[in-house]
C-alpha positions as CSV (number, residue, x, y, z in Angstrom):
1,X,-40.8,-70.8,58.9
2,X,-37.4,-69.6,60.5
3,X,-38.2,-72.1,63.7
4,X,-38.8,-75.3,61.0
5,X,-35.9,-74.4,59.0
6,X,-33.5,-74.5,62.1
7,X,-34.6,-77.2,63.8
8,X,-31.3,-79.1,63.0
9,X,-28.6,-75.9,62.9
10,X,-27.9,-75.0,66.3
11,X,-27.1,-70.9,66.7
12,X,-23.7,-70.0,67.9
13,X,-22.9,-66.7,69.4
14,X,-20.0,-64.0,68.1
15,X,-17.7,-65.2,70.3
16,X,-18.0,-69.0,70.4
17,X,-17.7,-68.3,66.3
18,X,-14.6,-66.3,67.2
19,X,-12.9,-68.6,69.3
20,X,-13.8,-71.7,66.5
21,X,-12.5,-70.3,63.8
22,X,-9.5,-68.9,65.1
23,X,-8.2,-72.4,65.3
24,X,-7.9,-72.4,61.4
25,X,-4.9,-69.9,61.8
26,X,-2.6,-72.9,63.7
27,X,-2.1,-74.3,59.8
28,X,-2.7,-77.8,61.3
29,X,-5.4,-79.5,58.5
30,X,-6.4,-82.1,61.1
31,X,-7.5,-78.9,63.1
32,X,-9.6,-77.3,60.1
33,X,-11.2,-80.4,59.4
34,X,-12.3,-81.0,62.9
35,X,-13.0,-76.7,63.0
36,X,-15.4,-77.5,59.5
37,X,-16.7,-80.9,61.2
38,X,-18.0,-78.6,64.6
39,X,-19.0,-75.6,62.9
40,X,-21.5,-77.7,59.8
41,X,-24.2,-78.0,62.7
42,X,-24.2,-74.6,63.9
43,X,-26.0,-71.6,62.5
44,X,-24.6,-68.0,62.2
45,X,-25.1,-64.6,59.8
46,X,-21.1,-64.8,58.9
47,X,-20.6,-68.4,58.6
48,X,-21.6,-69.1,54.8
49,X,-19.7,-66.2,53.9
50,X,-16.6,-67.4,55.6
51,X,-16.6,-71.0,54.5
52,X,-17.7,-69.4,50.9
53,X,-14.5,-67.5,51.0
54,X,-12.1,-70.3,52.7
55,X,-13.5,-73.0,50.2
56,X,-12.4,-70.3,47.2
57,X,-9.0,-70.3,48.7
58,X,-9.8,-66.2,49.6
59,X,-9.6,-67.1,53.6
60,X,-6.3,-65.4,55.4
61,X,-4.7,-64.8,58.3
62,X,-2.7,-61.7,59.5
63,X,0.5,-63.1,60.7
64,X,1.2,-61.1,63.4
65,X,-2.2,-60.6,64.9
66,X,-3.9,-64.2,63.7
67,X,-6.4,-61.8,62.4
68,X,-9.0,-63.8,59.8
69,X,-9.4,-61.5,57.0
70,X,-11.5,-62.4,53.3
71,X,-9.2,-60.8,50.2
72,X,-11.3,-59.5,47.7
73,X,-8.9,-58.3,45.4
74,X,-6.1,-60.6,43.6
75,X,-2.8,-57.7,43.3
76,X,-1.2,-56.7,45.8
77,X,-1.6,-54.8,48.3
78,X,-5.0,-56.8,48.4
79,X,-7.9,-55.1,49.6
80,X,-10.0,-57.4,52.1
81,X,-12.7,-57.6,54.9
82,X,-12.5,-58.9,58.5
83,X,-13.9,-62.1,58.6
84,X,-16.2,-61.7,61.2
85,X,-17.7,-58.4,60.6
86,X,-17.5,-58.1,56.8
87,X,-15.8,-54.1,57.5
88,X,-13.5,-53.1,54.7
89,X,-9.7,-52.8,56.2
90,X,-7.0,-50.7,54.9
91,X,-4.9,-52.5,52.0
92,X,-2.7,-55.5,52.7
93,X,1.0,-56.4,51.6
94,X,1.2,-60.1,50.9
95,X,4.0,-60.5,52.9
96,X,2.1,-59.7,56.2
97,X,-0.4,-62.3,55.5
98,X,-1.0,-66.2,55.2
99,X,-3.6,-68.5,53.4
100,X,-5.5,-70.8,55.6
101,X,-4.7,-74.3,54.3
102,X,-7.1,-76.7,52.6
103,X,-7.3,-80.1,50.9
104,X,-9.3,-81.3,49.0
105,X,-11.2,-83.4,51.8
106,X,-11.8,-79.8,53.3
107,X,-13.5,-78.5,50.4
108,X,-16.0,-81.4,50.0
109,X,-16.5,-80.5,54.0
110,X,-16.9,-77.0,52.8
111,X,-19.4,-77.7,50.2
112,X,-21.6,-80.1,52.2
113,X,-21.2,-77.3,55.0
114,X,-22.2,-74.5,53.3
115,X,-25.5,-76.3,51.3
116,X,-26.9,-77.4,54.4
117,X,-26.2,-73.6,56.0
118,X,-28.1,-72.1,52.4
119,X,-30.8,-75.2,52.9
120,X,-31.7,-73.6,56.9
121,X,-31.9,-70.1,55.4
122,X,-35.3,-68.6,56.3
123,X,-35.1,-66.9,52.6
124,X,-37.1,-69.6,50.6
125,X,-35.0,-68.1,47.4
126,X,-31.9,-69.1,48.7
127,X,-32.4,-72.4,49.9
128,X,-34.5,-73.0,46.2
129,X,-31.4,-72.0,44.9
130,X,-29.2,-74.5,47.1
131,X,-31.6,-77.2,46.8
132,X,-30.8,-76.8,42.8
133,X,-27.4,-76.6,43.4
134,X,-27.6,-79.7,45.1
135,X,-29.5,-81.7,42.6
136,X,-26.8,-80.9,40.3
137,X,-23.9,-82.1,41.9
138,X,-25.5,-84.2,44.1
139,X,-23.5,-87.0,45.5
140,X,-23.9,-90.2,48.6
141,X,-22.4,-88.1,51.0
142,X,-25.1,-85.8,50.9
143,X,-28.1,-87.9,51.5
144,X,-28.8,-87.8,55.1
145,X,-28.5,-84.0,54.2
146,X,-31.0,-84.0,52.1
147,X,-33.4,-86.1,54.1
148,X,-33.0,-84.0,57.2
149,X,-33.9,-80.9,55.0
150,X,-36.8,-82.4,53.4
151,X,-38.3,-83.3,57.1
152,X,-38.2,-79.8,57.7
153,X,-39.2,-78.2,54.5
154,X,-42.4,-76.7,54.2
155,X,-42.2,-75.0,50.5
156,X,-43.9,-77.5,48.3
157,X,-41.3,-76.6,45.1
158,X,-38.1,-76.7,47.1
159,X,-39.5,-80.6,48.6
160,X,-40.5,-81.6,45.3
161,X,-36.6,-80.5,44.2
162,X,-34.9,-82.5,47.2
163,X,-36.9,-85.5,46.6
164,X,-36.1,-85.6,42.8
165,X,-32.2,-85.8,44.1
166,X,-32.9,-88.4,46.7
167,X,-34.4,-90.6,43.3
168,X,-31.5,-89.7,41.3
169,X,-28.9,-90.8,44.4
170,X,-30.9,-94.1,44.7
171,X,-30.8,-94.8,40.5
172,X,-27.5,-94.3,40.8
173,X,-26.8,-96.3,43.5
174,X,-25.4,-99.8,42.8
175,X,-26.3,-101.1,46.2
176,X,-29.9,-100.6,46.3
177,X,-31.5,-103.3,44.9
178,X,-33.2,-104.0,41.3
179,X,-37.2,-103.4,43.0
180,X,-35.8,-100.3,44.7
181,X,-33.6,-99.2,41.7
182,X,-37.0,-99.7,39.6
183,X,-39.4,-98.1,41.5
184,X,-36.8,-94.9,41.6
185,X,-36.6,-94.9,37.7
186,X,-40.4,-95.2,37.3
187,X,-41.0,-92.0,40.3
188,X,-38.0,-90.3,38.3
189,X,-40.3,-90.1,35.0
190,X,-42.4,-87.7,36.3
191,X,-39.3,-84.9,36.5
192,X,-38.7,-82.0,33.8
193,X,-35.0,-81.7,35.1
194,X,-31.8,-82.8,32.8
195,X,-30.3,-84.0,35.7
196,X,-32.8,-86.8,35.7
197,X,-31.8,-87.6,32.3
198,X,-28.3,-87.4,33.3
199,X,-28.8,-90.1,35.9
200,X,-30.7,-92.3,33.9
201,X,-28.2,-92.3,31.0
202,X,-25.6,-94.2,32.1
203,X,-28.3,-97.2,32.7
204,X,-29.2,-97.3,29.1
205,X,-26.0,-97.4,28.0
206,X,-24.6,-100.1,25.4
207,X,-21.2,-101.2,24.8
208,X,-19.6,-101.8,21.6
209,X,-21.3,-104.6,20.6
210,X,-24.6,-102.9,21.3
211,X,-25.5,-104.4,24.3
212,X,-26.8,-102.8,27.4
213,X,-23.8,-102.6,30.0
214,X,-26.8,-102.7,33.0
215,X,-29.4,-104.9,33.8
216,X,-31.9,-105.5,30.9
217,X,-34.9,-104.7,32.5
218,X,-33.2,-101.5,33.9
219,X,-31.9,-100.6,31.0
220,X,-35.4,-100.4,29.1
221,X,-37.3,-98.7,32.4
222,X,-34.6,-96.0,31.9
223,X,-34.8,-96.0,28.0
224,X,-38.7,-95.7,28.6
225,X,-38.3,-93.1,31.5
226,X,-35.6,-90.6,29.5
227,X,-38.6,-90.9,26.3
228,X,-41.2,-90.0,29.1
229,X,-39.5,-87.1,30.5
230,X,-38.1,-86.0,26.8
231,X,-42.1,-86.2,25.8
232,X,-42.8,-83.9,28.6
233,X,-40.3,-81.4,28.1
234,X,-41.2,-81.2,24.2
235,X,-44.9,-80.3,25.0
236,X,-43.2,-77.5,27.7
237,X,-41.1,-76.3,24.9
238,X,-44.0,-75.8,22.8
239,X,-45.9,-73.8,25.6
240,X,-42.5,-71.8,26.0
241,X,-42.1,-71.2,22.2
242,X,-46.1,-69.9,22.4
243,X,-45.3,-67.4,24.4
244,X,-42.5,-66.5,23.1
245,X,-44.8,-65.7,20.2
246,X,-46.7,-63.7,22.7
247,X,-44.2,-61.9,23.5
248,X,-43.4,-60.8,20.5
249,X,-46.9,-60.1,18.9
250,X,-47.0,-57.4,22.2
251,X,-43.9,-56.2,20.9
252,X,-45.9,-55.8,17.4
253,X,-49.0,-54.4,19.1
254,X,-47.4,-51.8,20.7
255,X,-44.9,-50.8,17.8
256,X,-47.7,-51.0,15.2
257,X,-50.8,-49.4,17.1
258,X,-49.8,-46.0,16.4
259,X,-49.2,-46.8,12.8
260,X,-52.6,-48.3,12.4
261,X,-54.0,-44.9,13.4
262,X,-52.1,-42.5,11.6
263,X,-52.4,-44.7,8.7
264,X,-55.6,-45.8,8.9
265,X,-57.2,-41.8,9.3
266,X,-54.3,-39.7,7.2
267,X,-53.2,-42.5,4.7
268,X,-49.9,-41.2,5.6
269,X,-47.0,-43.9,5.1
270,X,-45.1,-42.6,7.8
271,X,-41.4,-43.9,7.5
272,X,-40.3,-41.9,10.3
273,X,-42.4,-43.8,12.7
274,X,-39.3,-45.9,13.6
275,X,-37.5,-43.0,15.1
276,X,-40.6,-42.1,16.9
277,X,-39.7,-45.5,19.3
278,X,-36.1,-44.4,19.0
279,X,-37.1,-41.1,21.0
280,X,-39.5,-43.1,23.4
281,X,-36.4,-45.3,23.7
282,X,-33.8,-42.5,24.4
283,X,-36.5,-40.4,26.5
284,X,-36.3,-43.8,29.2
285,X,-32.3,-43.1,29.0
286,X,-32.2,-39.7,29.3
287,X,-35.0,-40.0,32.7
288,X,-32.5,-43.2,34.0
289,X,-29.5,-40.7,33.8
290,X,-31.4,-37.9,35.2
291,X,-33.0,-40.1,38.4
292,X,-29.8,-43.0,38.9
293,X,-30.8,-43.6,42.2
294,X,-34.6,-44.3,41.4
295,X,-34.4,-46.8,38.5
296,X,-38.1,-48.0,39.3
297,X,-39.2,-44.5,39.3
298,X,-37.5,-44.1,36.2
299,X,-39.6,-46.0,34.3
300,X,-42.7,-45.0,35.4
301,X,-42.3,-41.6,34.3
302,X,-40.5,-42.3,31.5
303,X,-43.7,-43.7,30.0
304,X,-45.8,-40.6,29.7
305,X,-42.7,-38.3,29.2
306,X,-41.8,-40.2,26.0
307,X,-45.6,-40.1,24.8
308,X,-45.3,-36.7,25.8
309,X,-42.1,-36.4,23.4
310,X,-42.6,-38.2,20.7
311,X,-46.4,-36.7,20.4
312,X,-44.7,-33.6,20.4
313,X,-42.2,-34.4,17.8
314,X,-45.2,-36.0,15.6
315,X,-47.0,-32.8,15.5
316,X,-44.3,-31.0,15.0
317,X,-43.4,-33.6,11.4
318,X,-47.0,-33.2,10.5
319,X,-47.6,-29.1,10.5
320,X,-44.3,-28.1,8.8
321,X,-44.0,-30.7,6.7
322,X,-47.0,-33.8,6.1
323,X,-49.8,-31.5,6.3
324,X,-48.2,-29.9,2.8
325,X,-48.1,-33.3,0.9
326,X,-51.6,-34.2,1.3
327,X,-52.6,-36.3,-1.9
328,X,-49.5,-37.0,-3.0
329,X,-48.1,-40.7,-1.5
330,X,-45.0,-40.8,-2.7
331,X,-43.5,-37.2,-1.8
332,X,-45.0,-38.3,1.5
333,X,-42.7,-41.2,1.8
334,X,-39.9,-40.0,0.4
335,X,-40.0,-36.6,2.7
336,X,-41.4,-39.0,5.7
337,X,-37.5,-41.1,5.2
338,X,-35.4,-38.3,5.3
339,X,-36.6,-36.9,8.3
340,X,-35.9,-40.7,9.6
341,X,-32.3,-40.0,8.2
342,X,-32.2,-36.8,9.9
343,X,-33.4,-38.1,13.3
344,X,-31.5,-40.8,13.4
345,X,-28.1,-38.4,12.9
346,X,-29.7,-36.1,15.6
347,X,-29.4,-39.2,18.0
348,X,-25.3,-39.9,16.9
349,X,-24.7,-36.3,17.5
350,X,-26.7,-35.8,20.7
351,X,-26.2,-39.4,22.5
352,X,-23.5,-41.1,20.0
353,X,-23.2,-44.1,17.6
354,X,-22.8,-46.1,20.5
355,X,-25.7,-47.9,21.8
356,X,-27.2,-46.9,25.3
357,X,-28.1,-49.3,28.5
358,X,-30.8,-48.8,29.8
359,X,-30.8,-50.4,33.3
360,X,-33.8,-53.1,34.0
361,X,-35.7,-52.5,37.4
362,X,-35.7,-54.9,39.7
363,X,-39.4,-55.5,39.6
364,X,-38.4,-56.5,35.9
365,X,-35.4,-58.5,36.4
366,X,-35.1,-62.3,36.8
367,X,-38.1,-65.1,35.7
368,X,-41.1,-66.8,36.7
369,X,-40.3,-70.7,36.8
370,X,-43.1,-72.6,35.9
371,X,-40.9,-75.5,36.4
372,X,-37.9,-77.2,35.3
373,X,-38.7,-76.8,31.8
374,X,-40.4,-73.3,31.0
375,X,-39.6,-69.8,32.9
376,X,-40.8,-66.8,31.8
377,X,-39.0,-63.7,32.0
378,X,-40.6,-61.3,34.3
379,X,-39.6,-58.6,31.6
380,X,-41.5,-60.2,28.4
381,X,-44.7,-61.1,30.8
382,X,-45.1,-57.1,32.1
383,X,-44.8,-56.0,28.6
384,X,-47.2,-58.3,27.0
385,X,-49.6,-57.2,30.1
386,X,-48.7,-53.5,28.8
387,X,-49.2,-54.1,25.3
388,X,-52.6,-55.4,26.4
389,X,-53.1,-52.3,28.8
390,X,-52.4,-49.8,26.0
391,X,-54.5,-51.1,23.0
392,X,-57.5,-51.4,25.5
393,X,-56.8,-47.5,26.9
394,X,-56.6,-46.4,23.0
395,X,-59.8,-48.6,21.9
396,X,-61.6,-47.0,24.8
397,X,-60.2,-43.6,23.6
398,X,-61.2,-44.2,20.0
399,X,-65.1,-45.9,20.7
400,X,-66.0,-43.6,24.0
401,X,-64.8,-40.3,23.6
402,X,-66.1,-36.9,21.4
403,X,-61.6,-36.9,19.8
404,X,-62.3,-41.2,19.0
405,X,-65.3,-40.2,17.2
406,X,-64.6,-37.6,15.2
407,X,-61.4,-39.6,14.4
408,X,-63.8,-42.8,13.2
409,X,-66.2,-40.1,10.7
410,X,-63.0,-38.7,9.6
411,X,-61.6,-42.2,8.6
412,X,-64.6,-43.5,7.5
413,X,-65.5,-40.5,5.3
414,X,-63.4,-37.3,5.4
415,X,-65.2,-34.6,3.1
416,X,-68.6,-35.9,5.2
417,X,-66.9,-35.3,8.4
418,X,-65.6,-31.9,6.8
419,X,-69.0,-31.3,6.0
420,X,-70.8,-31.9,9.6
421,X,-68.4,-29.2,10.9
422,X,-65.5,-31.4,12.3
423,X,-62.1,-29.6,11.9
424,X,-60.2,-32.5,9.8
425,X,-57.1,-30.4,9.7
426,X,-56.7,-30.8,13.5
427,X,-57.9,-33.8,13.6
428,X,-54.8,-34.9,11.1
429,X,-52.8,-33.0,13.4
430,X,-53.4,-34.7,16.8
431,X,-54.2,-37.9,15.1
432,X,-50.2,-38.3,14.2
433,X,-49.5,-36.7,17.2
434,X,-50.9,-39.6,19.2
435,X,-49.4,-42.3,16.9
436,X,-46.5,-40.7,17.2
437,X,-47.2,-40.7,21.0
438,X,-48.2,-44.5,21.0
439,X,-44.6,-45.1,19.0
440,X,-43.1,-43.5,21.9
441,X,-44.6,-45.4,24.4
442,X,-43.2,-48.7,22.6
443,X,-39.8,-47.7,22.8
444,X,-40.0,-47.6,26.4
445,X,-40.9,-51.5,26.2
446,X,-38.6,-51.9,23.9
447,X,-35.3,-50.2,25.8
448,X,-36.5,-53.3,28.6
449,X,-35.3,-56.0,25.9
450,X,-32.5,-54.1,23.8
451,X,-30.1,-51.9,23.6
452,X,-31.2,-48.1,22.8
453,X,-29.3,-46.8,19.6
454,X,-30.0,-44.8,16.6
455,X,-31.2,-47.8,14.4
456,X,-33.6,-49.0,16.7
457,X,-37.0,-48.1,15.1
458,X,-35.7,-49.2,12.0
459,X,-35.7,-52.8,13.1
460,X,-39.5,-52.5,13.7
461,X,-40.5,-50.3,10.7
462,X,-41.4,-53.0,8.3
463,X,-42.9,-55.7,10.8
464,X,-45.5,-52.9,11.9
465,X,-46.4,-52.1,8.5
466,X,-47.2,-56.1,7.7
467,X,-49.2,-56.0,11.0
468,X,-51.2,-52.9,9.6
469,X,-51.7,-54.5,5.9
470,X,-52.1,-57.8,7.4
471,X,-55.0,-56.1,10.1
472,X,-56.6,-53.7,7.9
473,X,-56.4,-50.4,7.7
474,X,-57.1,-48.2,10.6
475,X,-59.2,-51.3,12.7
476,X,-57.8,-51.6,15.8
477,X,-59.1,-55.0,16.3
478,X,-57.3,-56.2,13.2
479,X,-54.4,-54.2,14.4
480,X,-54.2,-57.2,17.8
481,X,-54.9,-59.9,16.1
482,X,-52.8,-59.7,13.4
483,X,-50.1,-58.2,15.8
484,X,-50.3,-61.9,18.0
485,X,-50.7,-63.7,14.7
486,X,-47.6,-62.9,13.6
487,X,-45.4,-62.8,16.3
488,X,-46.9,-66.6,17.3
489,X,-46.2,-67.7,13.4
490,X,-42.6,-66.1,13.5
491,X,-42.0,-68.2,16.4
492,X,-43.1,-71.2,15.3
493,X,-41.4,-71.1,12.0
494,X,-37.9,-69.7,13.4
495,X,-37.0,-73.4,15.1
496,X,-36.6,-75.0,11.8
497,X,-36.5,-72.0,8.9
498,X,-34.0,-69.5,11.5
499,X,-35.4,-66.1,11.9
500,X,-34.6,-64.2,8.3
501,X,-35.7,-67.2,6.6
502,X,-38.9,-67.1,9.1
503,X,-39.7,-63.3,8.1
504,X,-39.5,-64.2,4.5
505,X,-41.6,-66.9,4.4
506,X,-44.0,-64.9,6.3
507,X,-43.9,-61.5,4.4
508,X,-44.4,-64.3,1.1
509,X,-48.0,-65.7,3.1
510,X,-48.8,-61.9,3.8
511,X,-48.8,-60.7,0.1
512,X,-50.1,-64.4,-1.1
513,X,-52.9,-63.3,1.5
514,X,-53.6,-59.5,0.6
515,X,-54.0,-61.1,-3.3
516,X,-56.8,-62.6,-1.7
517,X,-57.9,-60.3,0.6
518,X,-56.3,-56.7,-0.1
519,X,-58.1,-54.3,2.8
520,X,-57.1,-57.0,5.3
521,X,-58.8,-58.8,7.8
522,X,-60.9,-56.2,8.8
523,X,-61.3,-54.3,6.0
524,X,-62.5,-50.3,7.0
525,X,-66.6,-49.5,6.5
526,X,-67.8,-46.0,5.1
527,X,-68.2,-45.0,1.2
528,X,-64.7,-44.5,1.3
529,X,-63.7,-47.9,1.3
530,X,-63.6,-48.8,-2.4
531,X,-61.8,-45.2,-2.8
């Protein structure tokens, strides 16, 4: 790749750099733009970072010594680095030093220079990056630029990039003629990009008396080419706005899953589940500050330490206090919400009021582009996988294992259970201790798209009791799909309702539905179900 990518940047040594650039310090601009003319063939580690720093007026020269230094601090004395090894030197008076001069012909040199250096780059990234770059500011002077990269470009994305901006230079192009200027509007269709939009613009426009100011028959292959292209990027948006709704309906799943248990085997309405994400959330802070130089790490860990600490908590909520109100729903709830209140003032006085970063791994940071049109955040996708991952580890728990089974006879009929021996009292116990567990785990996710803070669970609280409702009680399956369901219908609904307006109108269709239907979806089996 390197050898294809190089093919027209020739290499030049240290000291042939060196001796080049040090002709900038003679403040002659004739000099610097024969210097920039030279040097835009030629291929070195410093040079983009040189011309980078000269085109944003940060290139000096030590008066005394000619010495080519980058400032990277605007007070004096500046702090700067040696131009041609990047080494920090000691702090600078501005009195010792001199700017190397620049016109505006110079920069345009610059910018030309330092595209073609990012578009011979053996990272792929970075010459995607300058190929977009490009295609936004892309300009005549740049075409045989362009062409020579596209010769030599073997990444299929990057090509398709550079000859979407060779279209746009020849539709903008007065000189090429009307068959040419066509045949480039009618290619240009098939882009995602809003710079082709931009470029065709301009050929549909109509002047005062609302005629088109181009050629008729240009005018109306642009008009139908911007329609094409706007057609496209509507059905993308849709796509996007999907899964967004994905996205979210993991979000659901994972804050609700733990919910559907507890609720679904105790009949418990737990209204401290909220802060049982807050201390999955806090648990990924506290391992962050505890492992700063491992943030990858971090997370990993994180995830069965906040399980860990959240089950732990659970338990702890269930045998001094839940196990007492048995029978009695509405002491439940109200004890179940001030021991929300009282975790949530245990966060301000451990961590403060003031929300926490947590830092996003770099595995997690940045988007997929599909292509000009829909990216997907790296970030959203890994927790949707997650969500996924964790409902399929907790149905395997809950239909393969001795603890899953005796949790199904307790749910499906408790004094039978009690009766075939099965100790319902500890079932209860590590029941909410792995919804607890589960809440924790969610607060892990959610830490990767928020802000950790004392309030956190409480944004979720109501959402994962509409899943529950919405799913059934204590059905896992109903639990996913009304978890997705959800999150796809807020999304839809939020473009033209906003998002309060969108949980309204949906929290109105779920008790219109549970009129209807009020077990849910997937109502529970056993002879306790019409209880």
């Amino acid at each position: 790749m390197l050898l294809t990518q190089t093919t027209w940047a020739q290499s030049i040594n240290d000291e042939q750099l060196r001796s080049e650039l040090q002709q900038l310090t003679n403040a002659k601009l004739s000099t610097n733009e024969r210097v920039i003319t030279g040097l835009s063939d030629q291929n070195h580690p410093r040079l983009e970072a040189i011309f980078s720093a000269y085109l944003n007026d940060n290139l000096y020269y030590v008066q005394s010594t000619k010495q080519l230094i980058i400032l990277t601090s605007n007070q004096s004395p500046y702090s700067a680095l040696d131009a041609y090894t990047a080494d920090a030197l000691n702090p600078i008076d501005a009195a010792l030093i001199k700017k190397v001069r620049s016109k505006n012909k110079i920069r345009q040199m610059l910018r030309a220079a330092i595209s073609k250096l990012q578009l011979t780059d053996a990272n792929p990234e970075k010459r995607l990056l300058a190929a977009q770059n490009i295609r936004s500011n892309a300009s005549e002077n740049e075409r045989l630029l362009i062409e020579n990269a596209l010769q030599s470009e073997t990444n299929e994305t990057i090509q398709n990039i550079l000859q979407e901006t060779l279209l746009i230079l020849k539709v903008s192009d007065d000189k090429q003629s009307k068959e040419e200027r066509l045949s480039a509007i009618t290619e240009l269709s098939d882009a995602l990009s809003n710079e082709a939009i931009q470029a065709l613009l301009p050929l549909r426009a109509k002047n005062s008396q609302g005629e088109f100011t181009q050629d008729i028959e240009l005018a109306n292959a642009a008009d139908k080419a911007i329609k094409t292209i706007e057609f496209h990027r509507d059905l993308w948006s849709h796509v996007e706005t999907f899964f967004f709704g994905l996205s979210m309906g993991s979000v659901l799943l994972l804050v609700a899953i733990g919910l559907a248990i507890t609720f679904g085997v105790m009949g418990v309405i737990n209204m401290a589940h909220g802060e049982m994400i807050m201390i999955g959330a806090y648990t990924a802070f506290v391992m962050q500050q505890i492992m700063p130089g491992f943030i990858a790490l971090s997370i990993w860990i994180a995830i069965p330490m906040a399980f860990l600490t959240a089950a732990l908590v659970g338990i702890l909520i269930e045998r001094l206090v839940i196990r007492h109100l048995y029978g009695r729903p509405l002491e439940t709830l109200l004890a179940t919400f001030g021991i929300s209140l009282i975790l949530q003032q245990l966060a301000r006085t451990i961590f403060s009021p003031l929300n926490k970063e947590v830092i996003t791994p770099e595995f997690l940071a940045g988007s997929l582009q599909i292509n000009d049109a829909l990216s997907i955040t790296y970030s959203r996708l890994y927790i949707v996988i997650f969500s996924v991952i964790i409902f399929l580890a907790v149905l395997y728990i809950m239909k393969y294992t001795s603890l899953g089974l005796q949790v199904r006879a307790v749910t499906q009929n408790r004094q039978m259970a009690k009766a075939m021996g099965i100790n319902t009292d500890r079932i209860d116990m590590i029941t909410f201790g792995l919804g607890s567990g589960l809440a924790g785990i969610a607060g892990v996710a959610l830490s990767q798209l928020t802000n950790v803070g004392p309030n956190l669970g409480q944004a979720y609280i109501i959402d994962s009791f509409m899943v529950v409702v919405f799913g059934g009680v204590g059905n896992l399956w109903g639990t996913f799909i009304a978890a997705f369901a959800l999150g796809e219908l807020n999304k839809f609904i939020e473009p033209w309702q906003g998002a309060v307006l969108a949980k309204v109108i949906i929290l109105v269709l779920i008790i219109l539905f549970i009129q209807k239907k009020p077990r849910g979806l997937f109502p529970k089996k056993g002879r306790d179900a019409e209880d």
